[in-house]
Backbone of each chain as ProteinMPNN parsed JSONL, in Angstrom:
{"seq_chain_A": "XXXXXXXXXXXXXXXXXXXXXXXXXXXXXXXXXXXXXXXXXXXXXXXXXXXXXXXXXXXXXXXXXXXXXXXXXXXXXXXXXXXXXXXXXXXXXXXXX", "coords_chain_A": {"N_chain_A": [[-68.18, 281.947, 37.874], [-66.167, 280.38, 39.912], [-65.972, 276.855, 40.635], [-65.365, 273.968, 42.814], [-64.72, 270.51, 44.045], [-64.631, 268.0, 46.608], [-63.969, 264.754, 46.344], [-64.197, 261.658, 47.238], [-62.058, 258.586, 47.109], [-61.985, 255.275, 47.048], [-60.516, 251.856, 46.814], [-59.794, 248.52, 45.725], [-59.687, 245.719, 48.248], [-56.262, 245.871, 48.752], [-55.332, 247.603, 46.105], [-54.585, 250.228, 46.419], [-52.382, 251.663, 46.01], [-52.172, 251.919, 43.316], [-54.223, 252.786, 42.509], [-53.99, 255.039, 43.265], [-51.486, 255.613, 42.364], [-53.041, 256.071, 39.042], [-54.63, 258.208, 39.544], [-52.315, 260.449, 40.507], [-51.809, 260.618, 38.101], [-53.875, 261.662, 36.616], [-53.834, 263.732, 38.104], [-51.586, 265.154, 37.507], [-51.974, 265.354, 34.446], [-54.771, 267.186, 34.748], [-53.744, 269.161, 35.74], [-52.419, 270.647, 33.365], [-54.441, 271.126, 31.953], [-55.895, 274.295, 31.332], [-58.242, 275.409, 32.353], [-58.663, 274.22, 35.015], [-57.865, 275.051, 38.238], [-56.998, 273.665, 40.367], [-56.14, 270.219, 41.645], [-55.702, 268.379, 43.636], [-54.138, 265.533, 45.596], [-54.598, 263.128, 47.717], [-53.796, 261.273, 50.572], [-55.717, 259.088, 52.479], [-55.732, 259.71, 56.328], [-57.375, 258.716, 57.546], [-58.464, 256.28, 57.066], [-58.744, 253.612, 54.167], [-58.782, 255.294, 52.323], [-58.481, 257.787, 48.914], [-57.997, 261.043, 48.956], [-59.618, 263.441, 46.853], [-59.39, 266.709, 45.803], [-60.208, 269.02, 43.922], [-60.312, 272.004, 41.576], [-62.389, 274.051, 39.491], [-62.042, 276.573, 36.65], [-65.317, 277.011, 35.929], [-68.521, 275.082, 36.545], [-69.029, 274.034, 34.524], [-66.598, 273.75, 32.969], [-65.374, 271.662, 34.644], [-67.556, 269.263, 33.923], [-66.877, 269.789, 31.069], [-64.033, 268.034, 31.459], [-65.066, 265.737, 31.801], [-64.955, 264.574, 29.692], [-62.942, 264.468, 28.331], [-60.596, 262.874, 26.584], [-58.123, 261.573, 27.484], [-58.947, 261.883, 30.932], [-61.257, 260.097, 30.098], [-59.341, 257.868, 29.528], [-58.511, 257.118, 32.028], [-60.262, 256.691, 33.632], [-61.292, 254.562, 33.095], [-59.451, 253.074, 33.196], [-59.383, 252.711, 36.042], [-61.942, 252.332, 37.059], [-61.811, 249.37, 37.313], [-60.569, 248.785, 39.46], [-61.942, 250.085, 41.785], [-63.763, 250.174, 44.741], [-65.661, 252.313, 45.897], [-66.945, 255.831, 45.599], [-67.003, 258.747, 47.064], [-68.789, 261.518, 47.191], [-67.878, 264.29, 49.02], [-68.121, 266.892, 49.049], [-69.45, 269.674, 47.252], [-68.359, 272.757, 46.114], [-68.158, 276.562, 46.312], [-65.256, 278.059, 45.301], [-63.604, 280.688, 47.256], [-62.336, 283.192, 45.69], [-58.345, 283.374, 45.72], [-58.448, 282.508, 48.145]], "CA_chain_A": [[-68.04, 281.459, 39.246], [-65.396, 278.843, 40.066], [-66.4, 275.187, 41.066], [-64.761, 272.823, 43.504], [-65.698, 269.214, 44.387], [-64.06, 266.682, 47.181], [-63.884, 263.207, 46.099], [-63.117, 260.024, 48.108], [-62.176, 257.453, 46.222], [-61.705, 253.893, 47.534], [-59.385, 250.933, 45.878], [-60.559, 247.371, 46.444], [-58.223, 245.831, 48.669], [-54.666, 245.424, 47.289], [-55.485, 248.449, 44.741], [-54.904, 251.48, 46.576], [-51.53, 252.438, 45.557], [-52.471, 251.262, 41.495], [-55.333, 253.869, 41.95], [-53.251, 256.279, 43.618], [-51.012, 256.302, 40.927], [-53.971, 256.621, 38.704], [-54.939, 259.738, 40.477], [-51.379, 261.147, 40.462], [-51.409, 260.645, 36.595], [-54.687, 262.138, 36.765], [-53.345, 265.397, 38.519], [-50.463, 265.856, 35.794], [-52.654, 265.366, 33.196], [-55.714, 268.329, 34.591], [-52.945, 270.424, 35.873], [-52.042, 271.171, 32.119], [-55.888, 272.172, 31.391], [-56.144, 275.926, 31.791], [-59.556, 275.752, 33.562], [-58.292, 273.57, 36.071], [-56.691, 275.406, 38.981], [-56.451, 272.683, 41.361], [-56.274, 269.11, 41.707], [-54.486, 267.573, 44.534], [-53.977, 264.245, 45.666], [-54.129, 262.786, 49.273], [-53.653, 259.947, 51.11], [-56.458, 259.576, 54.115], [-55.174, 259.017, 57.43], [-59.06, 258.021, 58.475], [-58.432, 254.93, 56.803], [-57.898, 253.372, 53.371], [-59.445, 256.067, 50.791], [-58.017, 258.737, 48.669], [-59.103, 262.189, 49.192], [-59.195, 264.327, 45.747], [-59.486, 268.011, 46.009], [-60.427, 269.701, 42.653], [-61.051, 273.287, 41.579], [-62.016, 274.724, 38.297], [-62.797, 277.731, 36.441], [-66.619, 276.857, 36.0], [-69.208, 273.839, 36.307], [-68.763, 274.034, 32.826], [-65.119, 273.513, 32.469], [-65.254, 270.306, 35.331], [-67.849, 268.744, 32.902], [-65.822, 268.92, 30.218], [-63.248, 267.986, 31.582], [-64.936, 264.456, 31.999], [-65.107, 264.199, 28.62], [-61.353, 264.404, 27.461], [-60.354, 261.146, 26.186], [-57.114, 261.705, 29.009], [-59.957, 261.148, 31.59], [-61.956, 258.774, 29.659], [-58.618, 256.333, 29.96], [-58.158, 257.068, 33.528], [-61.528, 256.543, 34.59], [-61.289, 253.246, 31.953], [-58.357, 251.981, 33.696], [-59.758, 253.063, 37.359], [-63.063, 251.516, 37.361], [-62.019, 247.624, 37.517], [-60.341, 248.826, 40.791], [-62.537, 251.001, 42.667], [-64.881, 249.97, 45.564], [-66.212, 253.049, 46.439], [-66.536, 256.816, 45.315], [-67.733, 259.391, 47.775], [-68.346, 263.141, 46.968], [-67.748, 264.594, 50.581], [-68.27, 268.321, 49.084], [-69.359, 270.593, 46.269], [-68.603, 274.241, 46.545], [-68.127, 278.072, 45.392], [-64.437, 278.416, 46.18], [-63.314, 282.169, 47.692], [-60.789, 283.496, 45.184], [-57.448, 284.197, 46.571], [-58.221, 281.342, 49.29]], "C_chain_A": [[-67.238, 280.172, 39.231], [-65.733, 277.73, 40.877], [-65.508, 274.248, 41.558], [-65.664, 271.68, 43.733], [-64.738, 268.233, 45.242], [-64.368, 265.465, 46.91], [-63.308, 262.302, 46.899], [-63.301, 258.735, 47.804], [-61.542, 256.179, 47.226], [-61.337, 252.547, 46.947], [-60.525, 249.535, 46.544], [-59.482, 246.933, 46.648], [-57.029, 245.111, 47.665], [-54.246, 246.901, 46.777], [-54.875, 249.573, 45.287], [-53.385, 252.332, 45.575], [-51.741, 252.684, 43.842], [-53.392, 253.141, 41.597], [-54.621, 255.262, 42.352], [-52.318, 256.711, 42.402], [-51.912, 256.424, 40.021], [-54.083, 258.291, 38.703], [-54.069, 260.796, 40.228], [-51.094, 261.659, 38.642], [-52.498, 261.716, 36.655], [-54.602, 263.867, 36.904], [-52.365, 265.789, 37.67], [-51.185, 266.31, 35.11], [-53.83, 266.615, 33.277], [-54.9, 269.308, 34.975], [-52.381, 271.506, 34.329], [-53.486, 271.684, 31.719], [-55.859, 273.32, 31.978], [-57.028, 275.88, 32.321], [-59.61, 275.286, 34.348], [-57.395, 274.435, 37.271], [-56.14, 274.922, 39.957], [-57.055, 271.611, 41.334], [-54.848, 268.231, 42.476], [-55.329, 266.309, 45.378], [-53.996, 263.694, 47.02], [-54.597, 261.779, 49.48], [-54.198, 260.148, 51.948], [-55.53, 259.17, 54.612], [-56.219, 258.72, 58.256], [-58.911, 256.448, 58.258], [-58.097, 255.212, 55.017], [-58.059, 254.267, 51.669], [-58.145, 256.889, 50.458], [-58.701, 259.624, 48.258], [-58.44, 262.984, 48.02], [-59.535, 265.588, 45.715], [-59.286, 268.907, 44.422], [-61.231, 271.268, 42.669], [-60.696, 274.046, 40.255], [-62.64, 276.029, 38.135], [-64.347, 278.215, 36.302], [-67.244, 275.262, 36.343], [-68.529, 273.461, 35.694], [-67.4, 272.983, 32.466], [-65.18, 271.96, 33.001], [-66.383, 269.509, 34.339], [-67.969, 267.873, 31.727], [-64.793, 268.263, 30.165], [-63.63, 266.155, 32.005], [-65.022, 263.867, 30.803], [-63.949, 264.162, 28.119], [-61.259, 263.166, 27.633], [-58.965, 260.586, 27.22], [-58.277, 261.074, 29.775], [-60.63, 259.942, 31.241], [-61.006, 257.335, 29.914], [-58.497, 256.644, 31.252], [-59.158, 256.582, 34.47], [-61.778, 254.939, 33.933], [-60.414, 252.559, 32.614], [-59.051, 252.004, 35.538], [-61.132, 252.34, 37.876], [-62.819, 250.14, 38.007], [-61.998, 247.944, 38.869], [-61.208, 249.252, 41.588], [-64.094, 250.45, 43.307], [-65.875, 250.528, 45.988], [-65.741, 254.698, 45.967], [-67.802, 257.692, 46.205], [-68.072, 260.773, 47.253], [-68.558, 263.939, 48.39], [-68.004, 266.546, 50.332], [-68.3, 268.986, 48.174], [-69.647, 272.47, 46.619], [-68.225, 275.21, 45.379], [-66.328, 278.363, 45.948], [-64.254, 280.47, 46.576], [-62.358, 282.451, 46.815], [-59.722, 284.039, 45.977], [-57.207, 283.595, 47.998], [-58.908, 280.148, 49.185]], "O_chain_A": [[-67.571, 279.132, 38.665], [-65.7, 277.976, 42.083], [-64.82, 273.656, 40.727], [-66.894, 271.687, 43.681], [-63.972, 267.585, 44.528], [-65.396, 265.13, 47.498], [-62.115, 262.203, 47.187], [-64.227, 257.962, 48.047], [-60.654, 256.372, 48.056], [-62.367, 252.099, 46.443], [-61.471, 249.508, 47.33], [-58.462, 247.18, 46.005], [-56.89, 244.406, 46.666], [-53.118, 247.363, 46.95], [-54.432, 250.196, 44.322], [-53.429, 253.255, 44.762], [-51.381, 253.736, 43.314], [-53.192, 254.193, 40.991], [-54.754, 256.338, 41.768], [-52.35, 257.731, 41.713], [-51.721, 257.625, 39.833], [-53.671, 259.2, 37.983], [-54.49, 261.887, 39.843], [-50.477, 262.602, 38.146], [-52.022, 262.847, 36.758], [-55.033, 264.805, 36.234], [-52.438, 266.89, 37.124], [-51.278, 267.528, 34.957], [-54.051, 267.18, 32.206], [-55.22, 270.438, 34.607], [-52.074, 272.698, 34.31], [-53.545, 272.758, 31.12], [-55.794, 273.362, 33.207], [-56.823, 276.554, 33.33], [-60.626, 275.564, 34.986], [-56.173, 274.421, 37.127], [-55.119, 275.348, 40.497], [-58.261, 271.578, 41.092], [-53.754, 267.769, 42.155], [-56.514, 266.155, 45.671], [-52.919, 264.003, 47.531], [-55.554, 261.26, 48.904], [-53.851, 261.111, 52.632], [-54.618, 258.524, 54.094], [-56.105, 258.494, 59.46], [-59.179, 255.58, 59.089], [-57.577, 256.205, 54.507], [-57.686, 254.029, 50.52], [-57.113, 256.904, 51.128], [-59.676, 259.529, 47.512], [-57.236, 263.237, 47.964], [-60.716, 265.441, 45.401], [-58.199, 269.316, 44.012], [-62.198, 271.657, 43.324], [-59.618, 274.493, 39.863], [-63.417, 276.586, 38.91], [-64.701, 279.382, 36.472], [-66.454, 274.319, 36.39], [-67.566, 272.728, 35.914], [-67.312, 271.886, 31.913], [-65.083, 271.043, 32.186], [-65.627, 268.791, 33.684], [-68.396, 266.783, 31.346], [-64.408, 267.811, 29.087], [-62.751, 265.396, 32.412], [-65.167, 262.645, 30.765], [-64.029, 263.58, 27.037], [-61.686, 262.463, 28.549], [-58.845, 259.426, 27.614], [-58.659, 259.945, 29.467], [-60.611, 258.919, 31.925], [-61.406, 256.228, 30.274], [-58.104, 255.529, 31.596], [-59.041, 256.201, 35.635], [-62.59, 254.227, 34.524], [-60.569, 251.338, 32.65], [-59.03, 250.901, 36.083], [-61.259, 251.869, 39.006], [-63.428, 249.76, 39.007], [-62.944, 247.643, 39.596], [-61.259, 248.421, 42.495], [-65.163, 250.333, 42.707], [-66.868, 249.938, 46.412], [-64.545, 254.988, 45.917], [-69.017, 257.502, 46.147], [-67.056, 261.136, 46.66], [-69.739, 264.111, 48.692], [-68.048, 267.334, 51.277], [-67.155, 269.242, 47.803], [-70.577, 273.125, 47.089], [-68.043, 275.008, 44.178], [-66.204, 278.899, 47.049], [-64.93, 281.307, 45.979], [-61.29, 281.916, 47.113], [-59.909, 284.951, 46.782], [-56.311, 283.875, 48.794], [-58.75, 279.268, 50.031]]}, "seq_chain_B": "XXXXXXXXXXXXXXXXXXXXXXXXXXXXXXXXXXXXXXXXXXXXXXXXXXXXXXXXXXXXXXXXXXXXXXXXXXXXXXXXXXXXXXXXXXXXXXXXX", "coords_chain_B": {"N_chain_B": [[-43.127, 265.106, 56.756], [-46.208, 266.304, 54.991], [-49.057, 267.373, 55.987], [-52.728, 267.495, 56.232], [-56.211, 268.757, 56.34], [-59.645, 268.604, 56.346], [-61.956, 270.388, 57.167], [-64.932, 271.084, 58.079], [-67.662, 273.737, 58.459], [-70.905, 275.021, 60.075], [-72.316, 277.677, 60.458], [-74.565, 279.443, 62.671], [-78.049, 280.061, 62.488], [-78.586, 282.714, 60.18], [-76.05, 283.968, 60.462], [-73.907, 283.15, 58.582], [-72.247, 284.554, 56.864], [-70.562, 286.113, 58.366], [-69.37, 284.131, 59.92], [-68.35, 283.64, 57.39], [-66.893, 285.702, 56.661], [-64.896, 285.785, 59.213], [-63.758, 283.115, 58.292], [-62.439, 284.001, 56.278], [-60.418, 285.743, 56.485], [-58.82, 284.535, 58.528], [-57.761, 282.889, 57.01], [-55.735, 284.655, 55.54], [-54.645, 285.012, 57.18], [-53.059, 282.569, 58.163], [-52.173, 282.207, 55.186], [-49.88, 283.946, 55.742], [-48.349, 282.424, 57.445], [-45.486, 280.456, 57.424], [-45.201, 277.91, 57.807], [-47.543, 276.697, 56.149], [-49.106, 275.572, 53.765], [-51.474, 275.534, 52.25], [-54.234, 277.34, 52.495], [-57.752, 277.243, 52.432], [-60.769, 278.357, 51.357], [-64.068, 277.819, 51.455], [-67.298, 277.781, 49.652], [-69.853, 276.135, 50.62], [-72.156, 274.332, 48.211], [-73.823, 272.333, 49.075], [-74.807, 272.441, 50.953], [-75.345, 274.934, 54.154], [-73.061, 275.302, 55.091], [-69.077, 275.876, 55.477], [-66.734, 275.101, 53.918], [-63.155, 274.286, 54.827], [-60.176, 273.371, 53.525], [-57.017, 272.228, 54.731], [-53.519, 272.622, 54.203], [-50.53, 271.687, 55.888], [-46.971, 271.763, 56.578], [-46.767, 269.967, 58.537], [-47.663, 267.941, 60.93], [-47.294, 269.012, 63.736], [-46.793, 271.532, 62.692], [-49.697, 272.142, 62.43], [-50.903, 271.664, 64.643], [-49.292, 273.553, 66.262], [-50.252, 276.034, 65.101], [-52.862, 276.373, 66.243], [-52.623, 277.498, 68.779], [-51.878, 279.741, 68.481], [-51.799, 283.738, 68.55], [-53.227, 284.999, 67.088], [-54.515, 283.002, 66.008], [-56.333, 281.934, 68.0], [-57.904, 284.451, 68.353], [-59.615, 284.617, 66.516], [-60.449, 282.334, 66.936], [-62.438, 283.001, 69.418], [-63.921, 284.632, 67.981], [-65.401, 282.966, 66.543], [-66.706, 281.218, 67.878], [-68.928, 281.821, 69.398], [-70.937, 281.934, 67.388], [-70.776, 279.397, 65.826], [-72.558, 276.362, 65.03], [-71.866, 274.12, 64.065], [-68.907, 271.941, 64.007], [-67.179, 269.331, 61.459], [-65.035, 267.072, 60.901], [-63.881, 266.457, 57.86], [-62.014, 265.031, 56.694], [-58.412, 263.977, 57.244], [-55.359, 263.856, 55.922], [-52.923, 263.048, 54.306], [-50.778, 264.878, 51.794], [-50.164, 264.741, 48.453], [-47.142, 265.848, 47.836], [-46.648, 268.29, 45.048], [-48.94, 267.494, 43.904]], "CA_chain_B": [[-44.456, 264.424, 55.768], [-46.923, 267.152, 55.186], [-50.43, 266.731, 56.718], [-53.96, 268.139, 55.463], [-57.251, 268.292, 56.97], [-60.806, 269.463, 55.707], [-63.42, 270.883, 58.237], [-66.896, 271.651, 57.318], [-67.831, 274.158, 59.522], [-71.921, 275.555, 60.068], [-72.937, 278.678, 61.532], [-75.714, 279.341, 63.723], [-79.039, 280.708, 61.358], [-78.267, 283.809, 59.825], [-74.388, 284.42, 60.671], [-73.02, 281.961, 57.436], [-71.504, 285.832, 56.217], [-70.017, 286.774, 59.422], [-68.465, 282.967, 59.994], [-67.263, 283.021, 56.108], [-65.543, 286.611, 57.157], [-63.612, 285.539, 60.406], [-62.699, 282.258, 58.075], [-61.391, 284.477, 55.417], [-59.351, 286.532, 57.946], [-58.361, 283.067, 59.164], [-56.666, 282.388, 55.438], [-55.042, 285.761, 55.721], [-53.614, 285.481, 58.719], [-52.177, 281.195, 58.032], [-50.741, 282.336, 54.692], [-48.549, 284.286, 56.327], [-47.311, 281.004, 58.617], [-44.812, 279.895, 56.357], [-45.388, 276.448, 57.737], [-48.997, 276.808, 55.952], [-48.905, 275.635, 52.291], [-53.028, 276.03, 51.926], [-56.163, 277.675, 53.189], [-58.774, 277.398, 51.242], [-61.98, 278.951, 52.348], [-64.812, 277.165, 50.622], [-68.829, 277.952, 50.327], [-70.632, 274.905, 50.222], [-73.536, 274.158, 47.283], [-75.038, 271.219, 49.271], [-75.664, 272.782, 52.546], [-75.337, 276.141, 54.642], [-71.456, 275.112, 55.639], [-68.345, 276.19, 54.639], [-65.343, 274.194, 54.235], [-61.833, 274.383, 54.671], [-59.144, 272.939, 52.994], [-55.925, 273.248, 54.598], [-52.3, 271.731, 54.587], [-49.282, 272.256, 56.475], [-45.892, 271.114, 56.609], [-46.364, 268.511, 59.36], [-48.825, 267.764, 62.153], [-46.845, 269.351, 64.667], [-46.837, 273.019, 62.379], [-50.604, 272.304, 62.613], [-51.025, 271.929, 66.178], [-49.08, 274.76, 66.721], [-51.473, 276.905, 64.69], [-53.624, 276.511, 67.34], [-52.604, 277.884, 69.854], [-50.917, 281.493, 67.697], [-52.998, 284.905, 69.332], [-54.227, 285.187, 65.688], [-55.994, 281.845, 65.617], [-57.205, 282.132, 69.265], [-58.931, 285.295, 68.857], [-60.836, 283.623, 65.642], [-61.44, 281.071, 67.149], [-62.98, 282.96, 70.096], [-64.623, 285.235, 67.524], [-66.372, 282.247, 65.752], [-66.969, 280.484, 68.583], [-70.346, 282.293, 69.416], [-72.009, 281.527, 66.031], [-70.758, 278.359, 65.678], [-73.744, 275.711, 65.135], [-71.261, 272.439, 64.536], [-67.783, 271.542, 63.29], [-67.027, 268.311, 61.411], [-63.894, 266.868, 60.386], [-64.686, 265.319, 56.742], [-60.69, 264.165, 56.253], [-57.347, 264.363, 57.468], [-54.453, 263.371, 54.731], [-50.713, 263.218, 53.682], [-51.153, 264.931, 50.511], [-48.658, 263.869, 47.432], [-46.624, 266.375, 47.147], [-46.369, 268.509, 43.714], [-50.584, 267.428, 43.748]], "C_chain_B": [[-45.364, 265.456, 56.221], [-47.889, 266.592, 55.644], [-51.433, 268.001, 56.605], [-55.175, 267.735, 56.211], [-58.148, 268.969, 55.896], [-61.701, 269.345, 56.59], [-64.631, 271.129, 57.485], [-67.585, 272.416, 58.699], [-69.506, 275.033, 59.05], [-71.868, 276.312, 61.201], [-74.152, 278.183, 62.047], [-76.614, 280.505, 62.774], [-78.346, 282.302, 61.497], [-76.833, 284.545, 59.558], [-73.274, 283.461, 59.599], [-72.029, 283.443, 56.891], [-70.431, 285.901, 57.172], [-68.857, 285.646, 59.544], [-67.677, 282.933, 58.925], [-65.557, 284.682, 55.858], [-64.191, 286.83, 58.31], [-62.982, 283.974, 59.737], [-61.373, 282.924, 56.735], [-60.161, 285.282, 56.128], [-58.218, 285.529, 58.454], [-56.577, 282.393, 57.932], [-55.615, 283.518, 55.454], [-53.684, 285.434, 56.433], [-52.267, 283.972, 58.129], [-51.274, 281.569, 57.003], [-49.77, 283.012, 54.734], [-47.375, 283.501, 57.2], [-46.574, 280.689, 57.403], [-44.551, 278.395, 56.002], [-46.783, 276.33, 56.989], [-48.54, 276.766, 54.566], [-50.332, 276.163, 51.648], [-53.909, 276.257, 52.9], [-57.142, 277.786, 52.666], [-59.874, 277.777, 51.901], [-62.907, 278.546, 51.402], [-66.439, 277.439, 51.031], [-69.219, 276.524, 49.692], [-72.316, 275.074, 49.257], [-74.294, 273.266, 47.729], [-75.888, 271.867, 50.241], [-75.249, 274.543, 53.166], [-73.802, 276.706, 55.338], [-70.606, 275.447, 54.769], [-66.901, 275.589, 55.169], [-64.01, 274.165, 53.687], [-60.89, 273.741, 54.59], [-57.501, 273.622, 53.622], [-54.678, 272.119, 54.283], [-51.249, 272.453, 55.061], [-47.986, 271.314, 56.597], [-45.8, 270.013, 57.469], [-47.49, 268.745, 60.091], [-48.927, 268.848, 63.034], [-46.911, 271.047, 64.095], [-48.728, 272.893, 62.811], [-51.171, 272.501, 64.031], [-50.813, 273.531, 66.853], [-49.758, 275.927, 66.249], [-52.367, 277.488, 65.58], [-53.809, 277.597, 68.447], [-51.358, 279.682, 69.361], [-51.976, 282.076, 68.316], [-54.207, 285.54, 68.083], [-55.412, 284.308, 65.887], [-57.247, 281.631, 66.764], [-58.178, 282.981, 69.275], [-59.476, 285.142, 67.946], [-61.166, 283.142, 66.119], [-62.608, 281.658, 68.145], [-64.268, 284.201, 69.755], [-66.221, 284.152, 66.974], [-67.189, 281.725, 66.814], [-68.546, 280.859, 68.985], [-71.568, 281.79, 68.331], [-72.007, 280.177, 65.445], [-72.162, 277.07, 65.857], [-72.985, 274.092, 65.229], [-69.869, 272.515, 63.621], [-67.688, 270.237, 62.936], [-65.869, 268.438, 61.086], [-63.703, 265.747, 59.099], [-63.225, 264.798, 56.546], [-59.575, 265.086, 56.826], [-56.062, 263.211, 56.57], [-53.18, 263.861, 55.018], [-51.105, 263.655, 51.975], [-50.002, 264.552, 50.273], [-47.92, 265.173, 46.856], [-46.675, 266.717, 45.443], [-48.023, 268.242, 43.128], [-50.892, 267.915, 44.597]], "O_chain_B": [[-45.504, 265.692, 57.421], [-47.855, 265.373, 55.808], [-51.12, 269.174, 56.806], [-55.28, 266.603, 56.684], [-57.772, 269.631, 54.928], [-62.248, 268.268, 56.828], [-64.939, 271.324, 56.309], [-67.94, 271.831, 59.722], [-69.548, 275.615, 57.966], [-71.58, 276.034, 62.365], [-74.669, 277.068, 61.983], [-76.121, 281.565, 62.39], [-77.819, 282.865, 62.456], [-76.57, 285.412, 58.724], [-72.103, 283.184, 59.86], [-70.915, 283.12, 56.481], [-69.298, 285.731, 56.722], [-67.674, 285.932, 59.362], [-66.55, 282.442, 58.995], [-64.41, 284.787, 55.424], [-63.167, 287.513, 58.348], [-61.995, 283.483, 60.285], [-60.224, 282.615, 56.419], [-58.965, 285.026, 55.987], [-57.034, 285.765, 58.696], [-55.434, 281.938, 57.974], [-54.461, 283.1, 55.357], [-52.462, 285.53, 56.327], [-51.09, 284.154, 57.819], [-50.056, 281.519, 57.176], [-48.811, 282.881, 53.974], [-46.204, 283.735, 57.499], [-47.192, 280.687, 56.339], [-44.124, 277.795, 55.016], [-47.318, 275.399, 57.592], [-47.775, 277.613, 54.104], [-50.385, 277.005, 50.751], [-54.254, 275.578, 53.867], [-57.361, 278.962, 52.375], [-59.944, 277.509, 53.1], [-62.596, 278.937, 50.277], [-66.887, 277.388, 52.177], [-68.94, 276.021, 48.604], [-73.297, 275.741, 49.587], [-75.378, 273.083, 47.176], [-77.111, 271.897, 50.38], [-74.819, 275.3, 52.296], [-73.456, 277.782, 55.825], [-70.854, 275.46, 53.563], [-66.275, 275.595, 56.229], [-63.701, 274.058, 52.501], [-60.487, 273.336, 55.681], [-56.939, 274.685, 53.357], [-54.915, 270.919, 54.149], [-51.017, 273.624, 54.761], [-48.145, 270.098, 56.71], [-44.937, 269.151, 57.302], [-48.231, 269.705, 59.877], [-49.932, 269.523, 63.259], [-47.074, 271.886, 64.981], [-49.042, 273.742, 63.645], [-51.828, 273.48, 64.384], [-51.525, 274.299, 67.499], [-49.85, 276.869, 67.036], [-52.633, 278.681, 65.725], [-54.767, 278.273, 68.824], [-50.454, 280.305, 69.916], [-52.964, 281.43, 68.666], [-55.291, 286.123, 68.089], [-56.622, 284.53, 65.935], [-58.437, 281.341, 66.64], [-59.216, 282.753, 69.897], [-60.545, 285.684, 68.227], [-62.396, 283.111, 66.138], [-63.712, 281.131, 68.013], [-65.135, 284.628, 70.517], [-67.428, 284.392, 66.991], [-68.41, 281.782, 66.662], [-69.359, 279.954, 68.794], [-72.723, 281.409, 68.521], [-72.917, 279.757, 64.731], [-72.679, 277.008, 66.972], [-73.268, 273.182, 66.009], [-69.866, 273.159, 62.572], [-68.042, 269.514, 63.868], [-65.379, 269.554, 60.913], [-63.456, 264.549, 59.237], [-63.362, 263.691, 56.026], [-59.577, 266.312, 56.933], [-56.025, 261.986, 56.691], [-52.644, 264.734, 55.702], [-51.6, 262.891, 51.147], [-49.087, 264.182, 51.009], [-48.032, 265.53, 45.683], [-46.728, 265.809, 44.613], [-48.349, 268.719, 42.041], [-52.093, 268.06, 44.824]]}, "name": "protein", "num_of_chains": 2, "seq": "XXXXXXXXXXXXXXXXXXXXXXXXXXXXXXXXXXXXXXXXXXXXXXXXXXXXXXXXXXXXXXXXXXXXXXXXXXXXXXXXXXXXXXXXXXXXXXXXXXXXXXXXXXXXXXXXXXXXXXXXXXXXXXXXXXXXXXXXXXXXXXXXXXXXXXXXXXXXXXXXXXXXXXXXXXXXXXXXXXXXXXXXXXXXXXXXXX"}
């Protein structure tokens, strides 16, 4: 069963673009994991967060996937910045949509 | 500049099947808009809602969504079972994420 999760991450002010690029590195870097089939990037227009949209092949895979030493620096460099992390949604996605 | 929303939409007890088959219908129908880059049709693990991921080429392709004879007669399918709509984010995704 494949596993999604919305994230809304929040910069402290100043940060956002720093973390955005973050993020963007972020999405390179799980787009190359095979159990990853989505991870996209957005800029709110509610205000000053960024909304992350992830979807893998299992739990499982998202997981591990916090364990790659890739993540480990991203989340290592991302911390100092970050004011706020929301999870706005964990689901079952529909294959095929 | 593309533009992305995410709904979270709950039926009314019992009809979460029926609502997640007029939203899959829904995905059908958009990725055929060619202004429509995503539909994602999503079951939620927290709660009884199911939420949709979409993006489209601009605001203005979204709007016009609206008001297509496709989306109307969803909408006026769902509309009965409907229990509540939220609107958890609207974004500029980053391209290529």
């Amino acid at each position: 069963m494949s596993y999604g999760l919305i994230g809304k991450l929040t910069a402290v002010p100043g940060e956002r673009e720093t973390l955005l690029a973050i993020l963007l590195e972020a999405a390179t870097a799980m787009e190359r994991e095979p159990t990853c089939t989505a991870y996209r990037v957005n800029v709110s227009l509610d205000d000053e967060s960024i909304v992350v949209y992830e979807v893998w092949e299992s739990i499982e895979a998202h997981q591990q996937s916090l364990s790659l030493e890739t993540t480990q620096t991203l989340i290592g460099k991302a911390r100092p910045i970050l004011a706020n992390i929301e999870r706005l949604a964990v689901f079952e996605p529909r294959d095929g949509h």
